[in-house]
C-alpha positions in Angstrom: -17.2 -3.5 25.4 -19.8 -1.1 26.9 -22.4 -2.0 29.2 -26.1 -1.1 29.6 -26.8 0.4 32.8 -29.7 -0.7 34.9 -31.3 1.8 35.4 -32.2 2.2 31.6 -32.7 -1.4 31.0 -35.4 -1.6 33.7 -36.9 1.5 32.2 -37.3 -0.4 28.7 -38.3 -3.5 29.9 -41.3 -1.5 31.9 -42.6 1.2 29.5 -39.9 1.0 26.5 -39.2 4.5 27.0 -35.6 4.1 28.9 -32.4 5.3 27.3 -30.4 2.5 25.2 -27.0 3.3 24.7 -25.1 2.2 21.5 -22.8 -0.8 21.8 -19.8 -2.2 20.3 -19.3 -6.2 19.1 -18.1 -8.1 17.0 -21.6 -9.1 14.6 -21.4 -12.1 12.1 -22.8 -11.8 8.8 -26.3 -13.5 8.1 -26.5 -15.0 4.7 -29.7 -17.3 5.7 -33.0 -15.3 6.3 -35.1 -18.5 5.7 -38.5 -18.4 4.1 -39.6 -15.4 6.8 -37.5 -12.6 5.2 -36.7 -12.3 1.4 -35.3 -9.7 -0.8 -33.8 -10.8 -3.9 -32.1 -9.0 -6.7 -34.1 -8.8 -9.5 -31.7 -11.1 -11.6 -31.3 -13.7 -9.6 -35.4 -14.0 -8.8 -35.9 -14.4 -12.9 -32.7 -16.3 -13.6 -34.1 -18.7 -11.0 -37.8 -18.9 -12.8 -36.5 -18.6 -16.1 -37.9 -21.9 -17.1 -41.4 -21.3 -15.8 -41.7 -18.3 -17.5 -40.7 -20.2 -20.5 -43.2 -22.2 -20.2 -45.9 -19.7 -19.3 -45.4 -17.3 -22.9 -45.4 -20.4 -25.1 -48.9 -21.3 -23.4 -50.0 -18.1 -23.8 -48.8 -18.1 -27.6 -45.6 -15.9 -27.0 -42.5 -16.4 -28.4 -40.4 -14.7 -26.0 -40.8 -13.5 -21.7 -39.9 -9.9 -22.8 -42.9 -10.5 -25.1 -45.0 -12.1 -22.4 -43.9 -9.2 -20.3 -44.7 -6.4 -22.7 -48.0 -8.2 -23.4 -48.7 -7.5 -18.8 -47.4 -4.1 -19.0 -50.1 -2.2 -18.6 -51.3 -4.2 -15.8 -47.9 -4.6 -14.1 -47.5 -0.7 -14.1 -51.7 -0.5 -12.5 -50.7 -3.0 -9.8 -47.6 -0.8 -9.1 -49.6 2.6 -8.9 -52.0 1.1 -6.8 -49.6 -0.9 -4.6 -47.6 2.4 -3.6 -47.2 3.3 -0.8 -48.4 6.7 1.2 -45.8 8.3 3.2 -46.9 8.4 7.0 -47.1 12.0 8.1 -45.6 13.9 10.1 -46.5 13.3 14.2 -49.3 15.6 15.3 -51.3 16.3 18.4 -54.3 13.9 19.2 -57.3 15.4 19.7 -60.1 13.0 21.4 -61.5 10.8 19.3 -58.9 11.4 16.8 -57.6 8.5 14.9 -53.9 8.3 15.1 -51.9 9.4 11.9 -50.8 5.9 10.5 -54.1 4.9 10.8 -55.8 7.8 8.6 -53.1 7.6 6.1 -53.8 3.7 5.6 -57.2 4.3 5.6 -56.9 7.3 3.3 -54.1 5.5 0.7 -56.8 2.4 0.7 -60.1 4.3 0.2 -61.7 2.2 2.5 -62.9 1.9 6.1 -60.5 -0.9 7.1 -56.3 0.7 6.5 -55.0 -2.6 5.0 -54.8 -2.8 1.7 -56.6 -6.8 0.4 -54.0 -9.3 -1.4 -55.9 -8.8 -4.6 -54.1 -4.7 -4.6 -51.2 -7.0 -5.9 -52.6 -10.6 -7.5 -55.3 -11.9 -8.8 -56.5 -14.2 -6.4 -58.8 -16.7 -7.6 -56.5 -17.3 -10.6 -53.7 -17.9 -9.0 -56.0 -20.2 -6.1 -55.5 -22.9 -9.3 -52.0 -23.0 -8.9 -49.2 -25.3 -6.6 -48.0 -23.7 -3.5 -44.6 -23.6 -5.1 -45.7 -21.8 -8.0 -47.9 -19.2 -6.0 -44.6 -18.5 -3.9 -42.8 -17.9 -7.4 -45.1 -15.1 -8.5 -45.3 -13.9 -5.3 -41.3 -13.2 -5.4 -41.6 -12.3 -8.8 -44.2 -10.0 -8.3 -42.0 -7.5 -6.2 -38.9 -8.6 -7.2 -38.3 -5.0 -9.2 -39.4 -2.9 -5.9 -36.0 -1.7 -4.0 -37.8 -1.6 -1.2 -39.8 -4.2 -1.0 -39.8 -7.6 1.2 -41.7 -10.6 0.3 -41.9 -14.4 1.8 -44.2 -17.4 1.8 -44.8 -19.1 5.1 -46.2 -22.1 5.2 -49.8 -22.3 7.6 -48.0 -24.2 10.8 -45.1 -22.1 11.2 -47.5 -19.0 11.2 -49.6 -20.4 14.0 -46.5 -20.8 16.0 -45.8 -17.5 15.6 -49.2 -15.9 15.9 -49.8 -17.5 19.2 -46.5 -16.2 20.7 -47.5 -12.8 18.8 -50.8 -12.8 20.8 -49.3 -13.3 24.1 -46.1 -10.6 23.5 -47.3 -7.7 20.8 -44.4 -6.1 21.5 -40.2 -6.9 21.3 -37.1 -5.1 20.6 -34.3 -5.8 18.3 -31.0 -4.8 17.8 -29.8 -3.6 14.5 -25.9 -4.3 13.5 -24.5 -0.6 11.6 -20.8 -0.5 11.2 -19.0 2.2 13.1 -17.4 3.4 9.8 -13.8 2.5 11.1 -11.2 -0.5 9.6 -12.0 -2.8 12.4 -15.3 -5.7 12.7 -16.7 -3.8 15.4 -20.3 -2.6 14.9 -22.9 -0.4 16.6 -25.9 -2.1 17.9 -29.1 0.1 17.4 -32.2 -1.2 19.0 -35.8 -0.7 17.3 -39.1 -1.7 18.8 -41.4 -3.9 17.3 -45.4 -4.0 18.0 -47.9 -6.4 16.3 -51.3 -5.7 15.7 -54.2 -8.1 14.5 -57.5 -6.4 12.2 -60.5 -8.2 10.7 -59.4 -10.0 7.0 -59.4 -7.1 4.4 -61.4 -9.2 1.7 -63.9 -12.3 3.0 -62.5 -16.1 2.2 -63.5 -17.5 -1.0 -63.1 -21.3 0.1 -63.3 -22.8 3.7 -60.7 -25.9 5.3 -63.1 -29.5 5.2 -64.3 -28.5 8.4 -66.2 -25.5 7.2 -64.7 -23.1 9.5 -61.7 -20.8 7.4 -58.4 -19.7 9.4 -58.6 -16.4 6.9 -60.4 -14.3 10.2 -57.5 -11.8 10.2 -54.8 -9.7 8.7 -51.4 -9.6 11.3 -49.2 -6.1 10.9 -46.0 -5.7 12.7 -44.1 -2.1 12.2 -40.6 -1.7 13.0 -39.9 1.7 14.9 -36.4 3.1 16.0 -36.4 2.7 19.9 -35.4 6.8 20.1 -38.6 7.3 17.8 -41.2 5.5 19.5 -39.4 6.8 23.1 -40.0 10.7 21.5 -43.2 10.1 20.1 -44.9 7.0 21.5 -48.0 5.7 19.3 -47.3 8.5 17.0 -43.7 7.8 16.1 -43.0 6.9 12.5 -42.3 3.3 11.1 -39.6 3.0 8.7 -40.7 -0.9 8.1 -44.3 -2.5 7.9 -45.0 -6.1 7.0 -48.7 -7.4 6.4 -49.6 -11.0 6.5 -52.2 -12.4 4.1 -54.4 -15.5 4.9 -56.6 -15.8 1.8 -54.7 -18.7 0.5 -54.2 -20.4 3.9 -57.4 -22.8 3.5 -56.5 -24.6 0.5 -53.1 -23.8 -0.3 -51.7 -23.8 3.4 -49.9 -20.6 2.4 -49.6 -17.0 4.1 -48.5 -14.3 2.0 -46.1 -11.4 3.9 -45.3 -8.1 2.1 -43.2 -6.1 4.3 -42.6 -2.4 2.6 -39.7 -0.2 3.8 -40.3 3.5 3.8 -37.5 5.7 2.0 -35.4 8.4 3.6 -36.2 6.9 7.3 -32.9 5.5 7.9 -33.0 2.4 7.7 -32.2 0.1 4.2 -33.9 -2.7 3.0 -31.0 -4.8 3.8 -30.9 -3.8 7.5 -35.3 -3.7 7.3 -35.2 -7.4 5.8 -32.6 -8.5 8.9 -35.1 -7.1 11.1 -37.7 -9.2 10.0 -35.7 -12.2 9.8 -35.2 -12.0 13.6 -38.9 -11.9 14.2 -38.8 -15.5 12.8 -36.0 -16.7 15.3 -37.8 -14.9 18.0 -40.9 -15.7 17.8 -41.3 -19.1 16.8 -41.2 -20.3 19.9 -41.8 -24.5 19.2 -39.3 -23.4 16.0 -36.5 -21.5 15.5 -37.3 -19.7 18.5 -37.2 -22.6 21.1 -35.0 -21.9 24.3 -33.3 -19.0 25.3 -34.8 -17.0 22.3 -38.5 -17.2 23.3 -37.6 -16.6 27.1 -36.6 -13.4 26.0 -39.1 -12.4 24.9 -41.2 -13.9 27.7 -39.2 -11.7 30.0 -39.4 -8.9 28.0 -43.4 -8.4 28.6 -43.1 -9.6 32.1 -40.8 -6.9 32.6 -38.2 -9.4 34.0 -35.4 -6.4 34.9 -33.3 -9.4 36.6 -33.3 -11.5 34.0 -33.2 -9.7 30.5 -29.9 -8.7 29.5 -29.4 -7.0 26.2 -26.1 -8.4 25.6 -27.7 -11.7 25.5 -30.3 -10.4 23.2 -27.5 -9.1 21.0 -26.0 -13.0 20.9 -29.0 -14.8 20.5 -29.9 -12.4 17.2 -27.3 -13.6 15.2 -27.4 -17.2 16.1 -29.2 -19.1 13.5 -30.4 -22.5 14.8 
């Protein structure tokens, strides 16, 4: 097995721009992402809400889904159009007061002065206020369940605070990202990409407020997934392959956040390996969850800078243990 040297270690841990060499170990396969992470073949996601979409053509005086389907058509295919997303361009010099690239793009895809795009780009909102949690999450899952590079999850209030707080205090993490090496053996390459959150005022104001009269929908959380080599190249201009968004509007009176995560084509990385990624933000940064112990003193030590004490084989381990 290869080791790290030091040298480059302590470079990351201090200004993430140190050299990480690839390394070989044995990875076990992950079949549980939880709630965090989920991309679901399309087949499975409406053999699993078969019955509900039963239900839902016969009240809307259909005899069939593919009629209830044909009937949303034209909408479905609106919300797509308008739900695309723009291709980040390419890096390009800053100029003072310049706004960096992803930004203008986001702002530029969106039309408006804030760069996320509101939850109502991809449901209707106060309809779908009236319903259960559980069926919310269904059409949530359904409604991407046809994009190949889509991720999509429904995390319930608490767990998000857990991981918002921890998000606050360490904005940025890396990961390691198992690739096979292409030979007849188990071993695997370990490439490591660097995560960064970012927090921005709510995209569209609250409809309802919590009994107390104060609403917890004051923000919208991104986090963008960035090869390490990337971001070491190109620093704040270096293209994501991998951005998830995190939707509050429903977190009053449904106790319900809303991630889309969408995976840009032709940068390397598959939504498979995108959705593992974002899995791992779960079981790192839940600290008083998943994350308790040695997961969240990793991270802890990462934005200390602890040289000593972080070791990137131990990062490797703790990734695919599932507690």
């Amino acid at each position: 097995m290869a080791s790290f040297r030091l040298q480059g270690l302590r470079s990351i841990l201090r200004t993430q721009s140190g050299p990480l060499r690839h390394q070989q170990r044995r990875w076990a396969q992950v079949h549980d992402v939880r709630f965090l992470a989920s991309h679901h073949d399309p087949k499975h996601v409406l053999d699993k809400y078969q019955s509900k979409l039963n239900e839902k053509a016969k009240q809307e005086g259909h005899e069939s889904v593919d009629s209830l389907k044909e009937a949303y058509s034209d909408k479905i295919h609106e919300m797509r159009r308008e739900a695309s997303t723009a291709t980040t361009p390419e890096p390009e010099t800053k100029t003072p007061g310049q706004e960096a690239p992803i930004t203008h793009a986001a702002r530029k895809a969106t039309g408006k002065a804030s760069p996320i795009k509101p939850l109502s780009t991809y449901l209707d909102v106060e309809k779908i206020r009236e319903l259960p949690a559980k069926e919310i999450e269904a059409l949530w899952r359904l409604r991407f369940a046809n994009n190949p590079t889509a991720i999509c999850a429904a995390i319930p209030l608490e767990t998000y605070h857990r991981i918002m707080r921890a998000a606050r205090e360490n904005p940025q993490f890396v990961l390691p990202l198992p690739r096979p090496t292409g030979e007849e053996t188990e071993e695997t390459t370990a490439e490591i990409h660097f995560l960064q959150w970012a927090f921005h005022p709510p995209a569209e104001p609250s409809a309802t407020v919590s009994p107390s009269g104060q609403t917890v929908n004051n923000h919208v959380s991104t986090c963008i997934f960035t090869p390490l080599g990337a971001f070491k190249m190109h620093g704040s201009f270096a293209q994501p392959h991998t951005t998830i968004t995190h939707y509050l509007d429903l977190a009053d009176d449904k106790g319900l956040v809303l991630m889309h995560g969408q995976v840009v084509p032709d940068r390397g990385v598959s939504t498979t390996e995108a959705t593992w990624l974002v899995s791992c933000v779960q079981r790192f940064y839940d600290f008083d969850g998943q994350a308790s112990g040695r997961k969240s003193e990793l991270v802890r030590m990462f934005t200390a800078g602890d040289v000593e004490n972080f070791k990137v084989e131990e990062l490797m381990e703790e990734s695919e243990r599932i507690q």
